[in-house]
LOBALO-908773 format. One record per residue (C-alpha): residue in one letter; x, y, z. Coordinates in pm, 1 decimal, always signed. Example, Ala and Ser with C-alpha at 12.3 -4.5 7.8 and 13.67 -1.06 7.14 Angstrom:
// LOBALO-908773
PT	rest	xx	yy	zz
PT	A	+1230.0	-450.0	+780.0 .
PT	S	+1367.0	-106.0	+714.0 .
//
This chain:
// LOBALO-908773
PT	rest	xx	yy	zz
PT	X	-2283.1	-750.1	-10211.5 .
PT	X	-2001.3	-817.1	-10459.9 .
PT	X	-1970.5	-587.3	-10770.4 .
PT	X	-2003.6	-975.6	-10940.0 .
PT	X	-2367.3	-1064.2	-10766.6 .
PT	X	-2491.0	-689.3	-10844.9 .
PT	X	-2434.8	-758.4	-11216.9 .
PT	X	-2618.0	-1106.1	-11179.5 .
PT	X	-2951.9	-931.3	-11046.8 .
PT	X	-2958.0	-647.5	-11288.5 .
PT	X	-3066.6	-887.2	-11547.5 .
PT	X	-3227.3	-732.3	-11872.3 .
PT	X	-3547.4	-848.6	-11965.5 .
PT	X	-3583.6	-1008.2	-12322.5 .
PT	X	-3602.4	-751.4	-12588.7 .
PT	X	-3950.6	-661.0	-12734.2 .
PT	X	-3806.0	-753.0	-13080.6 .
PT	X	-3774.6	-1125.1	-12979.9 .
PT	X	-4069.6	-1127.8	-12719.2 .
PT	X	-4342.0	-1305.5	-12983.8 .
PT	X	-4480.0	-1662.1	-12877.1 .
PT	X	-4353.1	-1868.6	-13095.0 .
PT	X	-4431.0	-2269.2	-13096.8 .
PT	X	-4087.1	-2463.8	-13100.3 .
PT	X	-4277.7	-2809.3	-13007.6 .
PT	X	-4068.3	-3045.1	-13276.0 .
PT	X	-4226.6	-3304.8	-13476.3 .
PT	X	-4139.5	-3610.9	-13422.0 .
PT	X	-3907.0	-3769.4	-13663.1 .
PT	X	-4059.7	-3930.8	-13928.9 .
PT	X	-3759.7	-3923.5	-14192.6 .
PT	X	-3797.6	-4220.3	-14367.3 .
PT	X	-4168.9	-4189.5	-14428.9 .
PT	X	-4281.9	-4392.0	-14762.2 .
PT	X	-4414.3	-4175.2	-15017.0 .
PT	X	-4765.1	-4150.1	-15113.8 .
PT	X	-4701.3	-4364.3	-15429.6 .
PT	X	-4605.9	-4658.6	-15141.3 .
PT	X	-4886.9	-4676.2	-14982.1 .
PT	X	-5143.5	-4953.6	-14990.5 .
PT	X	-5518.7	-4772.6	-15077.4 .
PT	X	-5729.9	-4821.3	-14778.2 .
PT	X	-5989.8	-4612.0	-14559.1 .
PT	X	-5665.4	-4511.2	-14345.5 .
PT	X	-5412.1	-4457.5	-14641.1 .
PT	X	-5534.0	-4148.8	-14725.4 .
PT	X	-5448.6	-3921.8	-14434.4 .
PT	X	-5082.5	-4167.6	-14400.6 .
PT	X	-5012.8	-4051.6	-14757.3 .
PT	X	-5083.6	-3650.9	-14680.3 .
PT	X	-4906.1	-3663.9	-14339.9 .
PT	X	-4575.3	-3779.4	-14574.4 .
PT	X	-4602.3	-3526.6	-14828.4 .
PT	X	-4651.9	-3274.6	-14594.1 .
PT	X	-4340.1	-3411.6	-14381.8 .
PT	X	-4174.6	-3430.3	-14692.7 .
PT	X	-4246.9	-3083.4	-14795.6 .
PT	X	-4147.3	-2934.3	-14428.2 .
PT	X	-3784.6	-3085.3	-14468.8 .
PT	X	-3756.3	-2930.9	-14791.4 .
PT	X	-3848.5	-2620.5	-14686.9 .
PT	X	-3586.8	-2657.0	-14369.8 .
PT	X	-3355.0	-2765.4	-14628.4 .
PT	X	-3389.7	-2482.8	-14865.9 .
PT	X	-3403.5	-2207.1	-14546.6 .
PT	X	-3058.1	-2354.3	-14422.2 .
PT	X	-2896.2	-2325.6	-14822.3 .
PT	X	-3011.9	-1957.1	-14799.5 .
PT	X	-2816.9	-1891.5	-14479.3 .
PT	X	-2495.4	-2012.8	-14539.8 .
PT	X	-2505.4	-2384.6	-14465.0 .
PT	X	-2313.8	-2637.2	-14699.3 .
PT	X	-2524.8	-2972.3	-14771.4 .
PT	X	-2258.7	-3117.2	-14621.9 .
PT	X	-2349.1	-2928.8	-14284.7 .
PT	X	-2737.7	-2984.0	-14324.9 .
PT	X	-2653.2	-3355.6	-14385.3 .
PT	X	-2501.6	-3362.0	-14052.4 .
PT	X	-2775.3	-3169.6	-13899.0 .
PT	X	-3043.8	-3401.9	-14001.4 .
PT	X	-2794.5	-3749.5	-13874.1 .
PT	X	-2715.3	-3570.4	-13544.8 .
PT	X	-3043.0	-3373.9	-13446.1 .
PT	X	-3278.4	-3481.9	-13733.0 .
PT	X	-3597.7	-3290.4	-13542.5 .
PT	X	-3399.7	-2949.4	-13641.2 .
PT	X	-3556.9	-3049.7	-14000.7 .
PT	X	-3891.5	-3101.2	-13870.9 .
PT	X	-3908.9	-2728.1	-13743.1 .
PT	X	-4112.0	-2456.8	-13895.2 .
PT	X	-3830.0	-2214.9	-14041.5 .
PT	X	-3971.7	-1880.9	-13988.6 .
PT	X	-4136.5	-1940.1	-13643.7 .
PT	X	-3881.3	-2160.4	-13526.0 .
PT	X	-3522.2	-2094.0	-13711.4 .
PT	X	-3598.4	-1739.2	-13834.9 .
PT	X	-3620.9	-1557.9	-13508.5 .
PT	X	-3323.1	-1736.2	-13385.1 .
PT	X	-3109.1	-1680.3	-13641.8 .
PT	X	-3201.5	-1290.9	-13650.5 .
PT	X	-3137.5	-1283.6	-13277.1 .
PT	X	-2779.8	-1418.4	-13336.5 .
PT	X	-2752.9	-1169.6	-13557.3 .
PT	X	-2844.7	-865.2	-13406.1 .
PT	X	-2585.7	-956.9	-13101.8 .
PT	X	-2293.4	-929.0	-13414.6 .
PT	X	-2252.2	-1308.2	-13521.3 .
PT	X	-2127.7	-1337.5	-13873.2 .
PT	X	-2340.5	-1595.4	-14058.6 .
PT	X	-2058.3	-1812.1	-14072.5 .
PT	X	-2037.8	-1759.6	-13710.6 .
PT	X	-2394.0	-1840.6	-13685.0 .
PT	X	-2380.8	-2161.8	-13880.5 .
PT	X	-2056.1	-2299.3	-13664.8 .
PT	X	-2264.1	-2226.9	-13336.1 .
PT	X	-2570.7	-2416.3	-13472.1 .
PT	X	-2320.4	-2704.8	-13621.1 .
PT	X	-2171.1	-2735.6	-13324.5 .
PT	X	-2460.8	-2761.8	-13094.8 .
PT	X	-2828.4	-2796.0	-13324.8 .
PT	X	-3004.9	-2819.5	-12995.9 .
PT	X	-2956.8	-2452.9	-13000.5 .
PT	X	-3214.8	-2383.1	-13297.1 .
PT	X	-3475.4	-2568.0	-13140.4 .
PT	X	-3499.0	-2491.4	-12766.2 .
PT	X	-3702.8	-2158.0	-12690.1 .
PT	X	-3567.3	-1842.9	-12791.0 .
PT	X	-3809.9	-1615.6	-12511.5 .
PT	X	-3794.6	-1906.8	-12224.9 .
PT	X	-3421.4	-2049.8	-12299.3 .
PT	X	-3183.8	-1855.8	-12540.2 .
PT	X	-3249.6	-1477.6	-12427.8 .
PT	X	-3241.4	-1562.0	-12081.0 .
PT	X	-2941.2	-1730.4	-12072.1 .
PT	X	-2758.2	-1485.6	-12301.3 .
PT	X	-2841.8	-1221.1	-12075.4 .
PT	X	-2762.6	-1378.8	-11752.8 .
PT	X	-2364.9	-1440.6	-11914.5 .
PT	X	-2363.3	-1065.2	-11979.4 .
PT	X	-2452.6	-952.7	-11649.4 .
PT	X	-2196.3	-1169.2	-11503.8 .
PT	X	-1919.4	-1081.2	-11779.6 .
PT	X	-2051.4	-779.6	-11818.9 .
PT	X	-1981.9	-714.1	-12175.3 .
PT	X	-2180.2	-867.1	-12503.7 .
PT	X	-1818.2	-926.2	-12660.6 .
PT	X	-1719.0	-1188.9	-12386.6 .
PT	X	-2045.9	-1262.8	-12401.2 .
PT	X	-2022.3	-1393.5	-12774.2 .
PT	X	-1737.3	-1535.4	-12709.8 .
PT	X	-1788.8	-1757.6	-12433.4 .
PT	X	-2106.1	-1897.5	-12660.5 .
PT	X	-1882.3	-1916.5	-12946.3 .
PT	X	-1636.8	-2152.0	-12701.0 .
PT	X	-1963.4	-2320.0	-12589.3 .
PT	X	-2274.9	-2311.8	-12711.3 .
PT	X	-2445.5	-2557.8	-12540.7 .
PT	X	-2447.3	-2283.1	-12172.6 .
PT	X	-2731.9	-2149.3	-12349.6 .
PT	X	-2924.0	-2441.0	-12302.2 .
PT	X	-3024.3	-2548.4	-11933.1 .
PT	X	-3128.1	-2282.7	-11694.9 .
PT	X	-2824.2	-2121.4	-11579.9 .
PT	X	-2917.2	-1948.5	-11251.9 .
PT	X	-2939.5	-2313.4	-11154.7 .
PT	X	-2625.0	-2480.2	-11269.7 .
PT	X	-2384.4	-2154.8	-11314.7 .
PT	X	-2470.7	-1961.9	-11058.7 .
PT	X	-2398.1	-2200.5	-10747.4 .
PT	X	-2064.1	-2306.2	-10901.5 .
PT	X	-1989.8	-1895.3	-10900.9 .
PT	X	-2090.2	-1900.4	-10552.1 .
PT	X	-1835.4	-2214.1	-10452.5 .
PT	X	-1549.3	-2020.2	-10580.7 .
PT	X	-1618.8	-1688.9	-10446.2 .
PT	X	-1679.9	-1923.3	-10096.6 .
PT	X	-1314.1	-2061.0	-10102.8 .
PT	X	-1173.0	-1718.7	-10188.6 .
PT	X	-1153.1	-1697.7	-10576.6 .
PT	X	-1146.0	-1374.7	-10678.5 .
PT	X	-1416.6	-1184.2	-10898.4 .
PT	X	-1186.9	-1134.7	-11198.8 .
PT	X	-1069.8	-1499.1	-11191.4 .
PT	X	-1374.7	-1676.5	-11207.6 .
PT	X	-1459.4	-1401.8	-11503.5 .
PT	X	-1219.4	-1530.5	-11695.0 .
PT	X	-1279.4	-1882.3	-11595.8 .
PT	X	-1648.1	-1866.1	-11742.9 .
PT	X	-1512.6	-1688.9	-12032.3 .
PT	X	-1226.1	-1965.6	-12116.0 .
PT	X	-1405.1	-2224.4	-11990.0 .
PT	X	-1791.0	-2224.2	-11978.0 .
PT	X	-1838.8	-2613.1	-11978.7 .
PT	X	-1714.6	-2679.7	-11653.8 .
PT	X	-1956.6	-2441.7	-11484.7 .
PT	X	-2261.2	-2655.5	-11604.6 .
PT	X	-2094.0	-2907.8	-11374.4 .
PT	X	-2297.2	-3060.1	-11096.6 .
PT	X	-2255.5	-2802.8	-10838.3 .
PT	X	-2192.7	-3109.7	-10593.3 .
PT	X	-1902.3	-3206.6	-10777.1 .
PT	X	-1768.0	-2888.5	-10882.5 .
PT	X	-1746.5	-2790.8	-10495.4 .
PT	X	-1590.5	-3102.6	-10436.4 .
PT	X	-1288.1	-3029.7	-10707.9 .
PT	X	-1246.3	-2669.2	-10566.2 .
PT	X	-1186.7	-2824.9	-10234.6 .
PT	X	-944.5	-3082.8	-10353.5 .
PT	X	-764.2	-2800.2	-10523.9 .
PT	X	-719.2	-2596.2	-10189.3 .
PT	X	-607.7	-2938.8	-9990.3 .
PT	X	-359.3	-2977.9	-10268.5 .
PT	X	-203.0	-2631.4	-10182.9 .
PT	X	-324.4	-2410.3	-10487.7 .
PT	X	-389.6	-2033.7	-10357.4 .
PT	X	-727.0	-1919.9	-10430.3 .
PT	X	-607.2	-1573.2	-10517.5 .
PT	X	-417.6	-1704.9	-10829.9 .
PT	X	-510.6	-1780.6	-11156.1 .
PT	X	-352.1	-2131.7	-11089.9 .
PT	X	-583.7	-2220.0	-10860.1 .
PT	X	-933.5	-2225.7	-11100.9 .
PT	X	-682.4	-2392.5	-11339.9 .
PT	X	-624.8	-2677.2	-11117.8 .
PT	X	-981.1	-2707.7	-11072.0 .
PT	X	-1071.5	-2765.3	-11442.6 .
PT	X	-849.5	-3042.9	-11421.3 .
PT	X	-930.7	-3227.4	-11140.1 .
PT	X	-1319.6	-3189.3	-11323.6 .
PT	X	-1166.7	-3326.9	-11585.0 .
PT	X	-1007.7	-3601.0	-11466.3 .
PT	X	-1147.1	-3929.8	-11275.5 .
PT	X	-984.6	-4093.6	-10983.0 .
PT	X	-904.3	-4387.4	-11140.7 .
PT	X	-789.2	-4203.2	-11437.6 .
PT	X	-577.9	-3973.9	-11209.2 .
PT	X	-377.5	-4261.5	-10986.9 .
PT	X	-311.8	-4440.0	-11365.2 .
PT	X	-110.4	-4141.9	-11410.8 .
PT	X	+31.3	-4104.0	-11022.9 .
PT	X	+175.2	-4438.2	-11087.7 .
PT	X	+313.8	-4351.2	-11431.2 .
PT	X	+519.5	-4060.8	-11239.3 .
PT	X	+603.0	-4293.4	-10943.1 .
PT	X	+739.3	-4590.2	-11210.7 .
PT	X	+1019.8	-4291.2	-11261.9 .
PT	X	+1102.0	-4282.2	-10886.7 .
PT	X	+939.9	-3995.1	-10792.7 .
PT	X	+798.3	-3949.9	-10484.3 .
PT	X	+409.6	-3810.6	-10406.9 .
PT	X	+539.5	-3488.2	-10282.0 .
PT	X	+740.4	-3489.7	-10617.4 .
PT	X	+436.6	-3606.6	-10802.4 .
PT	X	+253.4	-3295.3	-10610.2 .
PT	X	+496.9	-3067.7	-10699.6 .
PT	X	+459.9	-3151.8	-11066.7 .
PT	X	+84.7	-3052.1	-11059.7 .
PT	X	+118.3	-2747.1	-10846.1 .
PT	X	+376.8	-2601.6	-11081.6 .
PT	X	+191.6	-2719.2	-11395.7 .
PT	X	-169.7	-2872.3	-11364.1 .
PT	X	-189.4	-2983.2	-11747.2 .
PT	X	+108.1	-3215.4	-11638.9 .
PT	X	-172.1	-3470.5	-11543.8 .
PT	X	-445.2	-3417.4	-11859.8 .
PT	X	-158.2	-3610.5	-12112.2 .
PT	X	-205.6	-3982.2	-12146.8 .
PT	X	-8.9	-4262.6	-11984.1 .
PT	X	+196.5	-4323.1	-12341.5 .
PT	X	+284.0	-3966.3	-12351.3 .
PT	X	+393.1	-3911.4	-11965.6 .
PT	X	+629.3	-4222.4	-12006.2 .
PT	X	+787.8	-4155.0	-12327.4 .
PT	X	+872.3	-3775.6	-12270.7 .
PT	X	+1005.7	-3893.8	-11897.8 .
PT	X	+1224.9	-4147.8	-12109.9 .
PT	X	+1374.5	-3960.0	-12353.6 .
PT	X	+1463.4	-3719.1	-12081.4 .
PT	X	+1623.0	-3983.8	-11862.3 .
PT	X	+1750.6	-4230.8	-12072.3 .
PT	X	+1862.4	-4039.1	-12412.5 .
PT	X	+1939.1	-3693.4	-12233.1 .
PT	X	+2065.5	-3820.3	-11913.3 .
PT	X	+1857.2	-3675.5	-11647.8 .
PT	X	+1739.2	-3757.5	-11341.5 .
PT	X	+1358.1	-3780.5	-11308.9 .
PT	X	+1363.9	-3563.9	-11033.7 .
PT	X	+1465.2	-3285.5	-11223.9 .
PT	X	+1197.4	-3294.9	-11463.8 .
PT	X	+982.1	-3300.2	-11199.2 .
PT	X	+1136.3	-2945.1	-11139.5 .
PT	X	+1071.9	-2840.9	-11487.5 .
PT	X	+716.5	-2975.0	-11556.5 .
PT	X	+669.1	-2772.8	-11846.4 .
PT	X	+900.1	-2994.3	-12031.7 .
PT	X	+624.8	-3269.7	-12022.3 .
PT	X	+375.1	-3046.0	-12185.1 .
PT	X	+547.3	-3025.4	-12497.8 .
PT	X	+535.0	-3238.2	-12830.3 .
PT	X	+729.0	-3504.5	-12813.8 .
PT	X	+781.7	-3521.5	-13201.1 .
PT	X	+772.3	-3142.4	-13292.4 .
PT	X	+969.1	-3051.9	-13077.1 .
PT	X	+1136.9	-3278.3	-12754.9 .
PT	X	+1295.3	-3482.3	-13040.9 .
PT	X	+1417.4	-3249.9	-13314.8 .
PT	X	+1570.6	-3019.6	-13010.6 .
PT	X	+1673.1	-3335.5	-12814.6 .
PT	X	+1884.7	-3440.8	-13099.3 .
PT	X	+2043.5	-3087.5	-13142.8 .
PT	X	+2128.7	-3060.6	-12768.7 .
PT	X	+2282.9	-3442.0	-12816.9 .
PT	X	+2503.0	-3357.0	-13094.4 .
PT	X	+2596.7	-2985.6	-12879.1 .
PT	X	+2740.3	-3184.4	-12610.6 .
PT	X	+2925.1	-3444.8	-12801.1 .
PT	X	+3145.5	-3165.2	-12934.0 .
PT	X	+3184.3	-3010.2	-12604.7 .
PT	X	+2975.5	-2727.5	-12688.2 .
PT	X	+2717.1	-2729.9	-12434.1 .
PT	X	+2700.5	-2884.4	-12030.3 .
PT	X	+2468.9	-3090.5	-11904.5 .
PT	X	+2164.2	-2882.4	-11774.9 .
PT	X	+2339.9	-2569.0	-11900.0 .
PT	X	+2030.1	-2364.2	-12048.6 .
PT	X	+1760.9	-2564.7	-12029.0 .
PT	X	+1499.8	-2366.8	-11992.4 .
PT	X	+1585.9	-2161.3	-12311.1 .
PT	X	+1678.5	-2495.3	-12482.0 .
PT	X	+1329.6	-2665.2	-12453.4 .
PT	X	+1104.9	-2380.5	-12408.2 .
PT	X	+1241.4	-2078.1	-12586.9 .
PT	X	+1020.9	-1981.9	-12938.7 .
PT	X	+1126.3	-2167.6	-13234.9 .
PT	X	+1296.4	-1827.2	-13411.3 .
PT	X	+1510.8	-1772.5	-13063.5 .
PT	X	+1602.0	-2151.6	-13030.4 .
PT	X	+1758.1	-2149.6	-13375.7 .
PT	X	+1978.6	-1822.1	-13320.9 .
PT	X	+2050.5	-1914.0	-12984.4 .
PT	X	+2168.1	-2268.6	-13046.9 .
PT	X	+2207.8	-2344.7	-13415.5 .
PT	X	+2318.6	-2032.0	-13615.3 .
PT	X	+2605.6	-1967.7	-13355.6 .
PT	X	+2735.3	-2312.4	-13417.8 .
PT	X	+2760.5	-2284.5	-13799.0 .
PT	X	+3118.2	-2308.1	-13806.1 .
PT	X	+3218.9	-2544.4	-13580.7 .
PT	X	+2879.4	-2767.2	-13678.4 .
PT	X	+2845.4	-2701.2	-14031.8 .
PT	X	+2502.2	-2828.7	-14165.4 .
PT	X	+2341.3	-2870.7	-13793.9 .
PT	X	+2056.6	-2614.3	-13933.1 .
PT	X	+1968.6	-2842.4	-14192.5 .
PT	X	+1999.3	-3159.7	-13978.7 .
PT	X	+1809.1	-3002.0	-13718.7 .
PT	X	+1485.5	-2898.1	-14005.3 .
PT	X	+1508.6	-3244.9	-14157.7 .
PT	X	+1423.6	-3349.8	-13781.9 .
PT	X	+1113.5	-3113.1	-13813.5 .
PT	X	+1005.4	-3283.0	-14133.4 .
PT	X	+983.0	-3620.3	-14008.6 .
PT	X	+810.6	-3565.3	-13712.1 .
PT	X	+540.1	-3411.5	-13955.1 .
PT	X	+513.5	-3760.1	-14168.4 .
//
């Protein structure tokens, strides 16, 4: 048994601290409830007219308990329009413990309140049945509370679901093809969302990733699987046929993804215009680009654009060959760029610096 699967089964139980029964059940929404006042007297108003005030009075209290940990009405406003039962819980049987849990695992309260922003679901599912063992089951299998916290912090919403169910077969699919333990570590720590994948599907990517000639032993490989998760098949020959408008060929188009998968998560527009500019203001062939891939992963108007027009105005005065540093043109830091290309060229090229910033300001506007 892998050092991996021990970790899985030496699961902690839930600590005694957060052990207590507590009843989650929401209330049903009832936000809009009229007010006593509203109500037409009759033999049934009575108990309508008590069931708002009390309603009323829960989602102040809810209100009031979310002020006095942190949260900005703006961020209780969008609590109660995206998940408007989280107002409807009891605080301190409900929120309370939760919150405290959070806490004692070394979330800030601003930390806190981002997790529960970004996922509410989180304050309302069960803390003894749901949150604890979840959180526990991504520590044995990181094996650290740190990655722990931050793989929740990445993506909250792996601590709802039951995750022996959804997590662990996907674990299983990638250890089958070969993946080793420390990759798929980091891949649920990077990535938790595409583990709660349907395990049908995520075995089907992995596979597609192996056909496609990624090597399980290499971090490249679990990358190429996120994005074939991530992308449909119609969404993937749109983009096949976007390469292959340029002339390239489907081993060339394979090549591309191989060397960088991220080449196919840009849009159509953005595939088309960086091939372009390459070919048609730079004077490339398309098949070279498909060489350098990474050239397609950067901004076309921080960066492609502003250095493209440098690298024209370099080899209009002879000062630079096509294709000569290319790598270090495109892709070097923005510091290294300017005092490899610009500041030696001050002389010959006075003002390029300034030309070349002015470039960086308009692709801001």
């Amino acid at each position: 048994m892998s050092y991996l699967f021990r970790r899985i089964l030496l699961l902690r139980s839930p600590s005694p601290v957060f052990s207590q029964g507590f009843s989650e059940s929401p209330l049903k929404s009832l936000r809009y409830l009229s007010t006593s006042s509203e109500i037409v007297s009759s033999p049934t108003s009575a108990p309508l007219a008590s069931n708002a005030v009390q309603l009323k009075n829960k989602r102040k209290d809810v209100f009031s308990f979310f002020e006095n940990h942190g949260f900005s009405e703006s961020q209780i406003s969008d609590l109660d329009k995206r998940y408007p039962q989280i107002l409807s819980a009891n605080p301190e049987k409900t929120l309370l413990p939760k919150l405290l849990f959070f806490q004692s695992k070394g979330l800030s309260s601003p930390e806190v309140t981002k997790l529960v922003c970004s996922f509410p679901r989180v304050f309302i599912g069960s803390l003894n049945k749901r949150i604890i063992p979840n959180f526990n089951y991504i520590q044995a299998v990181l094996g650290s509370e740190e990655k722990t916290l931050a793989a929740i912090k990445r993506f909250a919403r792996i601590l709802a679901g039951d995750l022996r169910l959804s997590v662990g077969p996907n674990i299983e699919s990638l250890k089958q093809f070969g993946v080793p333990d420390s990759n798929i570590l980091k891949y649920l720590q990077y990535q938790p969302r595409r583990f709660l994948t349907n395990s049908i599907r995520f075995k089907e990517t992995v596979e597609r990733a192996t056909e496609m000639g990624f090597n399980p032993q290499q971090m490249q490989f679990v990358v190429a699987a996120k994005v074939l998760q991530e992308i449909t098949k119609s969404t993937w020959d749109k983009k096949v046929e976007v390469y292959r408008k340029w002339g390239l060929s489907e081993e060339e188009i394979r090549l591309i993804f191989r060397k960088n998968p991220r080449c196919m998560t840009f849009s159509e527009d953005k595939i088309n215009d960086t091939i372009d500019f390459f070919v048609n203001k730079i004077g490339w062939e398309s098949s070279f680009i498909a060489r350098r891939p990474t050239l397609i992963t950067y901004s076309l108007k921080k960066r492609i654009l502003p250095r493209g027009y440098v690298y024209q105005v370099l080899q209009s005065k002879g000062l630079i060959k096509k294709h000569e540093n290319l790598v270090s043109f495109f892709e070097s830091p923005e510091n290294s760029f300017i005092e490899k290309f610009i500041n030696p060229q001050k002389e010959q090229i006075p003002g390029l610096l300034e030309l070349y910033k002015q470039k960086l300001m308009d692709s801001r506007k």
